[in-house]
Every structure is written in C-alpha cells, then in structure tokens.
C-alpha positions as CSV (number, residue, x, y, z in Angstrom):
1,X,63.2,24.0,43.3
2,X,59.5,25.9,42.9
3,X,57.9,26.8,45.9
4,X,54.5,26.4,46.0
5,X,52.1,27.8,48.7
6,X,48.3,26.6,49.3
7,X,45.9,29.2,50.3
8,X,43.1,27.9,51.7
9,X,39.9,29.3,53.0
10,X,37.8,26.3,55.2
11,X,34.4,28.5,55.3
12,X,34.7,28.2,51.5
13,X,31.7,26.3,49.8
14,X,29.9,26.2,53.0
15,X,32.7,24.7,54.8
16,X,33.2,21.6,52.3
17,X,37.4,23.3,52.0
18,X,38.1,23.3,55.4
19,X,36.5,19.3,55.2
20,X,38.5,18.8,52.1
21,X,42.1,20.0,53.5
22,X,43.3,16.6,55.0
23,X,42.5,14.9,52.1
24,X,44.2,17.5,49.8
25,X,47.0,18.5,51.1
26,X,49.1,14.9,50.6
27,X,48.0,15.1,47.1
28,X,50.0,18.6,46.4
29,X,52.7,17.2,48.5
30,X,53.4,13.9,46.9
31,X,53.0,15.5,43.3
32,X,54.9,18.7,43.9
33,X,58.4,19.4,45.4
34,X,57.8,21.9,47.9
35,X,54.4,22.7,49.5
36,X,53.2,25.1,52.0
37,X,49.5,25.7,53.3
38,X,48.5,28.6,55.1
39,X,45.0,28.9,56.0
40,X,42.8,32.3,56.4
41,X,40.6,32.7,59.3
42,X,38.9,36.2,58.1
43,X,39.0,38.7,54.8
44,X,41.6,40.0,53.5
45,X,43.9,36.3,54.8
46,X,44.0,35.2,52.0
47,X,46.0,38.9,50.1
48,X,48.1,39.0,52.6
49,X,49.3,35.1,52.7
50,X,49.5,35.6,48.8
51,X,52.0,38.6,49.0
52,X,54.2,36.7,52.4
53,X,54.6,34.0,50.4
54,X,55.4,35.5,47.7
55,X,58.0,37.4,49.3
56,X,59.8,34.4,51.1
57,X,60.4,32.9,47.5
58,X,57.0,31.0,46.0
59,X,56.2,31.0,42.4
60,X,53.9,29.2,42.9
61,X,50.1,30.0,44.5
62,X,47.4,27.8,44.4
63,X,44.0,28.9,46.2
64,X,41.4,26.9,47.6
65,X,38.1,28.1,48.1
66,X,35.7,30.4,45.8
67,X,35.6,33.5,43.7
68,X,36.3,35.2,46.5
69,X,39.4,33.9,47.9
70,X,40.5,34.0,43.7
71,X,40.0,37.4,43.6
72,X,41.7,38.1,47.2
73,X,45.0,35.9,45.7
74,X,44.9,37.7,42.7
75,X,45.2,41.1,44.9
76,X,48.1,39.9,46.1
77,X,49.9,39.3,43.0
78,X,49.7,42.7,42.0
79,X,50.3,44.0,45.1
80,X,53.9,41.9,45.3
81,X,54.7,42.8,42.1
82,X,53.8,47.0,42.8
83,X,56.2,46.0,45.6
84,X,58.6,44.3,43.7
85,X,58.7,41.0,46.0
86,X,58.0,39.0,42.8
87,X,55.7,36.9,40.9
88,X,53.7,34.1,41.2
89,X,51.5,32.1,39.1
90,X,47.6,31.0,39.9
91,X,46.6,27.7,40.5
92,X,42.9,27.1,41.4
93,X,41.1,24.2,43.4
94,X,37.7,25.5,42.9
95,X,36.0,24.7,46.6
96,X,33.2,27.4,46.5
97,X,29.4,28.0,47.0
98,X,29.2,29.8,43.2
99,X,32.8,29.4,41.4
100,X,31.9,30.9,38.6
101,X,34.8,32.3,37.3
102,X,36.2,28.7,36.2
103,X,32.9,28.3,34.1
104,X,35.1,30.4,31.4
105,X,37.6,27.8,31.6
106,X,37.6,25.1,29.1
107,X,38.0,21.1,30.7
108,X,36.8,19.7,33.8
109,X,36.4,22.2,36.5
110,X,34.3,20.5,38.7
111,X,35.3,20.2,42.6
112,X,36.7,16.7,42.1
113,X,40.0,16.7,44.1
114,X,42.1,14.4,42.3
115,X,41.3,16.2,38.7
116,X,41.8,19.6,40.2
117,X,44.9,18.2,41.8
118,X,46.1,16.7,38.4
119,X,45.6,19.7,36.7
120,X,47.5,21.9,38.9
121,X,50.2,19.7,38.9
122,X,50.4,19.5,34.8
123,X,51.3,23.0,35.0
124,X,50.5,24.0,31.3
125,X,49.5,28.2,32.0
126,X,47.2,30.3,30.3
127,X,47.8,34.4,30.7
128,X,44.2,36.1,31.2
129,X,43.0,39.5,31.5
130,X,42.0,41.6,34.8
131,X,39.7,44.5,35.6
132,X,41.2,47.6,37.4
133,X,38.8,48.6,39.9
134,X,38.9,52.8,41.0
135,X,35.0,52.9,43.2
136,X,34.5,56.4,45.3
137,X,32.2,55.9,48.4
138,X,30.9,58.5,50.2
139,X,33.4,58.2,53.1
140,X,36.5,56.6,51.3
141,X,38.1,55.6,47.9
142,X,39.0,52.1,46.7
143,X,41.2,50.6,44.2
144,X,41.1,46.8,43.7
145,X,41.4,44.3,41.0
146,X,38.7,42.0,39.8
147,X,39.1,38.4,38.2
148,X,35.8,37.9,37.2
149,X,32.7,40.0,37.5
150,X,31.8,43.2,39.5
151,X,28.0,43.3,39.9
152,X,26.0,46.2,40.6
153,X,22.1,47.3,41.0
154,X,20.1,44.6,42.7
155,X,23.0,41.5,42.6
156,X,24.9,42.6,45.4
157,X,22.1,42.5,47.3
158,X,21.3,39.1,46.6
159,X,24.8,38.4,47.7
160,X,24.3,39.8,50.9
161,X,21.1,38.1,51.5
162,X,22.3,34.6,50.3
163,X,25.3,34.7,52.5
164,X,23.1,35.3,55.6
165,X,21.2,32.5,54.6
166,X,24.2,30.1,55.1
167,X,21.8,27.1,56.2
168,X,20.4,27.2,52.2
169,X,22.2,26.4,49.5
170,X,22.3,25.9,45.8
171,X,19.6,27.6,43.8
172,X,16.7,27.5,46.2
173,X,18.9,29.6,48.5
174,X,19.6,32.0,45.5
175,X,16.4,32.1,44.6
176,X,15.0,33.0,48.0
177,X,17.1,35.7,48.0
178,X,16.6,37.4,45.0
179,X,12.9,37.6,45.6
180,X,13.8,39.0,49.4
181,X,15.7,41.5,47.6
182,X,13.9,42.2,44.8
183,X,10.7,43.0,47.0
184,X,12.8,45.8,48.6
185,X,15.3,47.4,46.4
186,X,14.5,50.3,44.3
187,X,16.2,50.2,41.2
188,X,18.2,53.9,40.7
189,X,19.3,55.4,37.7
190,X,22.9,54.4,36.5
191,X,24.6,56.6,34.4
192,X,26.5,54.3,32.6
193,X,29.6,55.5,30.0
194,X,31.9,53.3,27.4
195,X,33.2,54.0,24.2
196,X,31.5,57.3,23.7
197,X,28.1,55.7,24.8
198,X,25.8,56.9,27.6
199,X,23.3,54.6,29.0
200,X,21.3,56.5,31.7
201,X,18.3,54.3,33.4
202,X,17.3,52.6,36.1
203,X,18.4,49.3,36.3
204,X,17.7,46.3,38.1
205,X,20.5,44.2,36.9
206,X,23.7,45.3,35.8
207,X,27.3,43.8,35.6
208,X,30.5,44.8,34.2
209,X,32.2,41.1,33.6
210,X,35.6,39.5,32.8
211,X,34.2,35.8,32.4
212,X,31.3,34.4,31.8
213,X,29.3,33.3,34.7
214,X,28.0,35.0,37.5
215,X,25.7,35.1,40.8
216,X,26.3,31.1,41.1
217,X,25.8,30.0,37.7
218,X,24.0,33.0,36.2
219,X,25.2,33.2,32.5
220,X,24.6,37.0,32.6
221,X,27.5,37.5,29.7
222,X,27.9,34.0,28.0
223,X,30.4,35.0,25.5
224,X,32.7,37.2,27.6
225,X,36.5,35.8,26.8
226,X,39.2,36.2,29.6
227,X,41.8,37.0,27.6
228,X,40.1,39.2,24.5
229,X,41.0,43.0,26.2
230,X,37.8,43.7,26.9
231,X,34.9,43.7,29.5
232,X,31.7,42.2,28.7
233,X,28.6,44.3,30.0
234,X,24.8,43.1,30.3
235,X,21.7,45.5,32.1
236,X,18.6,44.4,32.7
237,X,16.2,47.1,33.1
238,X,13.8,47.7,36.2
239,X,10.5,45.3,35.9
240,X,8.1,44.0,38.1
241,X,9.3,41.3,40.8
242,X,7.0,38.6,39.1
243,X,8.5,39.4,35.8
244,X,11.7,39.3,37.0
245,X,11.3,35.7,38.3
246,X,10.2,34.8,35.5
247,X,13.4,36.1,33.1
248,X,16.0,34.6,35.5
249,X,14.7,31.4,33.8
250,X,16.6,32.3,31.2
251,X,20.2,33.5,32.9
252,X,20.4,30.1,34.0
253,X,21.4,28.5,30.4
254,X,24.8,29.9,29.0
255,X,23.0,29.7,25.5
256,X,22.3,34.0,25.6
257,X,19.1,33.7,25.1
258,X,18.2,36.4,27.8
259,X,20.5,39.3,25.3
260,X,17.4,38.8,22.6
261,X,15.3,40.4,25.4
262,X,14.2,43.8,24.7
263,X,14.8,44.4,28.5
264,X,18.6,43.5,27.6
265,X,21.5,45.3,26.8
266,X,24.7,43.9,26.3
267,X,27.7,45.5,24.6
268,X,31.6,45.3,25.4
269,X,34.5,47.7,26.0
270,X,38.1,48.8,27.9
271,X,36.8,51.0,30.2
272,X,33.6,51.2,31.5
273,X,32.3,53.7,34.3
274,X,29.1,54.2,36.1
275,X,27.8,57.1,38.3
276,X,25.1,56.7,40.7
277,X,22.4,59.2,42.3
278,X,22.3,57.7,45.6
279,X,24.7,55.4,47.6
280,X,25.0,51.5,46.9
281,X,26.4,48.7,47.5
282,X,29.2,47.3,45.1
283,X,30.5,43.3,44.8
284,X,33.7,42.3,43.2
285,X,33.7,38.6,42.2
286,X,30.8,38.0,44.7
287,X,32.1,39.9,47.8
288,X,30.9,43.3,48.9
289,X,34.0,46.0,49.1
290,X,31.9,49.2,49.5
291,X,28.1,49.9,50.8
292,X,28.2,53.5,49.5
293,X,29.4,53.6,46.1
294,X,28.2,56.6,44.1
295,X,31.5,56.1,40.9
296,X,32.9,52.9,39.5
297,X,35.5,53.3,37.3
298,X,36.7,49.5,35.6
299,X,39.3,49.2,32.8
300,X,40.7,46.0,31.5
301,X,44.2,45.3,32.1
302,X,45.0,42.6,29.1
303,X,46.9,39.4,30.0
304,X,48.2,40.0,33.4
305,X,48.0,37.1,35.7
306,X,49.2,33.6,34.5
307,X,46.7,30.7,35.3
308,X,47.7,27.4,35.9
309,X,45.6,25.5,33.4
C-alpha cells in the first residue's frame, strides 16, 4: 500500500491553502489509499515533516503551498536519502502567491483543486534536475538545494519588501516593491564565473535559474529546461529606476524578448559561482536563507527528484 503524506502550509498564497484544506483533503483521500496531512506552522515545517514522513514509510509527498514550501519538501528528500530513511516522490498542489516553478511544466497548472488533485492522482512522473547550493556569509556557511531559481542583486529585495506588504497582492504589490527597492539599493559589483567566463559588473538583476519563471511571473530565463543538466543565467545590468520600470515590461511575457536587450546577458552552465564585494542578501526559490552573502557557489545536480506529473 503507498503512503502518501500532505504537506501543507495555510499562510501559503496569502492564506487561500490554509482556506483550501477542508475542501482538499477528501479529495486525496477518496482517490488515494492512504493519506496523511501534516501542516507547518513556521519555516523549516515543512523539511522536517518531509524527512518524518519519509522515515515512518511514505513514498509518496505531495506539498501544498508555494515555491517555497517546494523547495523546503525537496530539502527533505535529500536530506532522507543522505540519511538513508528513503525516498519519496513529489507531488505539487500549487497554492502560492508566485508559483513559478510549475510555469516550466507543461499542462494545466493552475490552482484549480480538482485538476491539481487529478493530476496527482494519475501518477505518471517526470525526473528533473536540482541546483546544489554552497553560499558563505560572513558569520556562517550554508548548503541547500534549489528547485527553481536563486535570485541575487536587487530581487531578493523585492522579495523582502513584497512579503511585508502582505495586504497587496498580485503585480501591483510586486510592482510597488520593486520601485521601493530599487530607489534604495545600490547595485555592487558581482564577480560572476562559468565555463571559463568571468563577468565582473554591477548588476541590478541577476539570477542563476533551474525553470523558467521567476519573481511571480517574471520570465527572466524563458527557455531554461528542468531536466537539460544545466542552469540558465540572465543579468541585467545597473540603470536608472525609471528605466528599469520601464524594461520589466518586458520580463512579464515568456517570449525573451528582454535577452535582445543590450542591458542583457544570458548564457547557461553546470556550475556557476559568484563573489561579492560587500554583504547581501540571497533567495532560494523566493525565500531569503542568508542576509550576508559574500560566495555562491550553484551546480546542477541532473535528474534527481521525481515529480509527480
């Protein structure tokens, strides 16, 4: 009998999980043979429910929320299986305020319930790639694993503005914040290294990207594939706040046209790293893990975790 276990966070997509687990939670149990749900109440929940439940026997996760309860499930994959409790596969009922990772998904991967429910329970898996994540701070080291995007330079500090912001949503909330953020960072040179290349320069925007989408619906690396062995880069170079208003126009539509830009560069490669001259913060799939970051180093780790497609 497969065991499956729920993992869901209710502050997820401005609280619209938490609304939605009364409703969901009959659905996985009449379609599937043996459900549990455990429910985080603060960061880092949702790692540890993934690596308990793996433990006690499930091969079967599916998370509930956003990127950032993915990439928290995810971490506990790999940590079970660095313990040797097991393995588990990922499904996803995508409840978030961005969910951008399933924009590299093909199908319908909208927050409509019974679809997400239908798919989960079809069970057909696809094995995608991960990014290793090694980031030095200036008062501890990190190692984490990312399913979608790490995002450096001005975006995490968007992030942080936008989730203080929690009475706005949708893309006048981003928006708000990225000109609050923009009117006050100072973009620092990054000394950016891949595949013999060295990009030193300040920029405003940089990301180092599994999928496609990022930021809440920011198609910063349109044709990244999760499953290709590599990580899909795009910089934006430092500009002028009204300028900058004016490119995001352009991030918005997954057609690329931003990477004709002469202010873009986009390139791709298995290991990417980046040194700073001052400390920074640094977001993994849309959460912050470190606010003084001065090394990143992010390699891909091909076809790793099995998604329930």
């Amino acid at each position: 009998m497969t065991r499956c276990c729920v993992i869901l966070n209710p502050q997820a997509g401005h609280g619209r999980a938490g609304q939605a687990r009364s409703t969901l939670l009959p659905m996985l149990q009449q379609a599937l043979e043996h459900v549990d749900l455990v429910t985080t109440r603060a960061r880092g929940d949702a790692t540890q429910a993934a690596v308990q439940a793996i433990a006690q026997g499930c091969t079967q996760l599916i998370a509930v929320g956003g990127d950032g309860t993915l990439n928290e499930v995810v971490n506990g994959i790999m940590r079970s299986r660095a313990l040797g409790l097991g393995d588990a596969t990922l499904g996803i009922i995508p409840i978030g305020s961005g969910s951008d990772f399933i924009k590299s998904l093909d199908g319908d991967w909208s927050d409509n319930l019974p679809v997400a429910v239908e798919r989960v329970v079809r069970g057909h898996t696809r094995t995608v790639d991960l990014g290793l994540v090694v980031a030095e701070g200036q008062q501890r080291q990190t190692a984490r694993y990312l399913l979608n995007a790490a995002g450096l330079a001005v975006g995490p500090h968007i992030a942080r503005i936008q989730a203080s912001k929690r009475q706005l949503t949708g893309n006048m909330a981003y928006l708000l914040a990225a000109l609050q953020a923009a009117m006050h960072y100072r973009p620092q040179p990054l000394t950016i290294r891949f595949a013999g290349r060295v990009l030193p320069q300040p920029w405003l925007i940089a990301t180092v990207a599994n999928g496609r989408c990022q930021g809440g619906n920011f198609w910063l690396t349109p044709w990244a594939q999760i499953d290709d062995g590599l990580l899909d880069l795009c910089l934006i170079q430092a500009m002028s706040v009204p300028a900058m208003l004016w490119y995001m126009r352009y991030l918005r539509n997954p057609s690329g046209r931003h990477t004709r830009l002469r202010q873009v560069t986009t390139d791709r490669a298995r290991r990417i790293s980046i040194t700073y001259q001052r400390p920074d913060l640094l977001a993994l799939d849309g959460e912050i893990i470190l606010t003084d970051t001065m090394y990143v180093m992010i390699e891909t780790l091909t076809r790793t975790v099995k998604l329930i497609f």
